[in-house]
N, C-alpha and C positions, 0 to 999 in steps of 0.2 A: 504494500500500500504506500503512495508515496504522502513523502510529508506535506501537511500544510502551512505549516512554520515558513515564515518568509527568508527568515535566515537558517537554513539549511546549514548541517555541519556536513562539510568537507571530510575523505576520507582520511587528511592531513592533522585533522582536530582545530580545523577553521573555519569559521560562517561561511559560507557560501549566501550568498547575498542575491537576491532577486532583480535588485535596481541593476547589478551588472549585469545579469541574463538578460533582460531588459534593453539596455542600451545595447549589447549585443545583437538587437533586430534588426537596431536603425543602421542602415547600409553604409550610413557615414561614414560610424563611429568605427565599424569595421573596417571600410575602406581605408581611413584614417590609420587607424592600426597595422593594418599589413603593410601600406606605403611609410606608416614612421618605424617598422621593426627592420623593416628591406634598409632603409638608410641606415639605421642602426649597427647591422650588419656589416653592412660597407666599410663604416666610419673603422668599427671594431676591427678588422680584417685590412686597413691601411698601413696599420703600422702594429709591430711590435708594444710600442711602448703605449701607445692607446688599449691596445688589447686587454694588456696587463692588469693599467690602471681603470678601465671597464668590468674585467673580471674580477679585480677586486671589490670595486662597486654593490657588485651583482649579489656577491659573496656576502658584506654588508648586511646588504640589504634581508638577504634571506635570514640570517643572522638575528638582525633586527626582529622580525615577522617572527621566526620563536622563540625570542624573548619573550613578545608580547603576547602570543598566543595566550597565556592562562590568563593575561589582564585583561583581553577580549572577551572572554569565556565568561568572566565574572561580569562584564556588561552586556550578557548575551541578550537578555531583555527589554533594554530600552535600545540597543543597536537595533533587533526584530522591530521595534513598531520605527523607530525612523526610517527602515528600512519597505517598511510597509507606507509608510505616508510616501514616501519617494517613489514609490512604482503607483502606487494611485497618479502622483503628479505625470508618470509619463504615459501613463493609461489617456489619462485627460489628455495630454499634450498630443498623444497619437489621435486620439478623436476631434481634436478642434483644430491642428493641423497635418492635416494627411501627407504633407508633402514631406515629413520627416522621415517616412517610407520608401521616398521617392532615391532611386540610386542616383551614386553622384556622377552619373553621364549625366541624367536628365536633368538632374539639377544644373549643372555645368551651360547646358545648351539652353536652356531657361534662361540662366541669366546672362548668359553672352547676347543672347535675343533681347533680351529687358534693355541689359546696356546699349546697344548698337541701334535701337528703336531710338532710345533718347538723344542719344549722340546724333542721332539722325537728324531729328525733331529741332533740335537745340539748333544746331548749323544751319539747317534749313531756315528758323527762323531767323535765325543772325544774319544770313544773308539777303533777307527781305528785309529786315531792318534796318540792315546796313544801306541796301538800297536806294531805302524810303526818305533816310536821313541825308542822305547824298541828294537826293533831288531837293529835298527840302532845304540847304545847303544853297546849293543853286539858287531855287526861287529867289531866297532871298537876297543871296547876293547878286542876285542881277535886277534885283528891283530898289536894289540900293544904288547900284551902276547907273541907274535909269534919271 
């Protein structure tokens, strides 16, 4: 039967957290994530001495994470409901903006289209205004000439 607990224990002895399952729908956020690990890798894989002071990092970090493991453990309960108010909020934010679904080609070509509309618009009317102001320009200085 699976849990209904929002924060789910990992088989590591750590919340698994729903807000992150969550964010992992929106195509962004994953897009996001595989193009920031891909550079990551790069970066790590340049040099020796990045490497090093990266895998130290990483090392750290883990380090870190079970330290705190049992001080998490002890706020497993109010971590659960923040973590349940926070998937509400992306529940809501998935139903009032659909387009957080939307992968990020189509996002991309959406707003390349948005901006290039305006850009369009923008110049088009500057060059009628500019125009406009040119002849208006004129008139009058030729009715001063007069």
């Amino acid at each position: 039967m699976a849990n209904t607990n929002s924060a789910e224990t990992q088989t590591n002895g750590g919340p698994q957290f729903q807000t992150i399952n969550k964010l992992w729908e929106f195509p962004i956020i994953s897009s996001a994530w595989t193009q920031s690990s891909g550079l990551y890798n790069r970066v790590k894989e340049c040099s020796p001495l990045l490497n090093n002071a990266l895998t130290t990092a990483e090392s750290t970090v883990q380090f870190a994470a079970a330290t705190a493991s049992p001080t998490v453990q002890k706020f497993h309960a109010p971590l659960s409901m923040v973590d349940q108010t926070l998937t509400r909020g992306l529940n809501s934010l998935e139903q009032r903006v659909p387009i957080v679904k939307a992968e990020p080609a189509v996002l991309y070509e959406g707003a390349k289209s948005y901006i290039t509309a305006k850009v369009t618009d923008v110049r088009q009317n500057m060059s009628v205004r500019s125009l406009k102001e040119v002849c208006a320009t004129v008139v009058v200085y030729s009715a001063q000439m007069s």
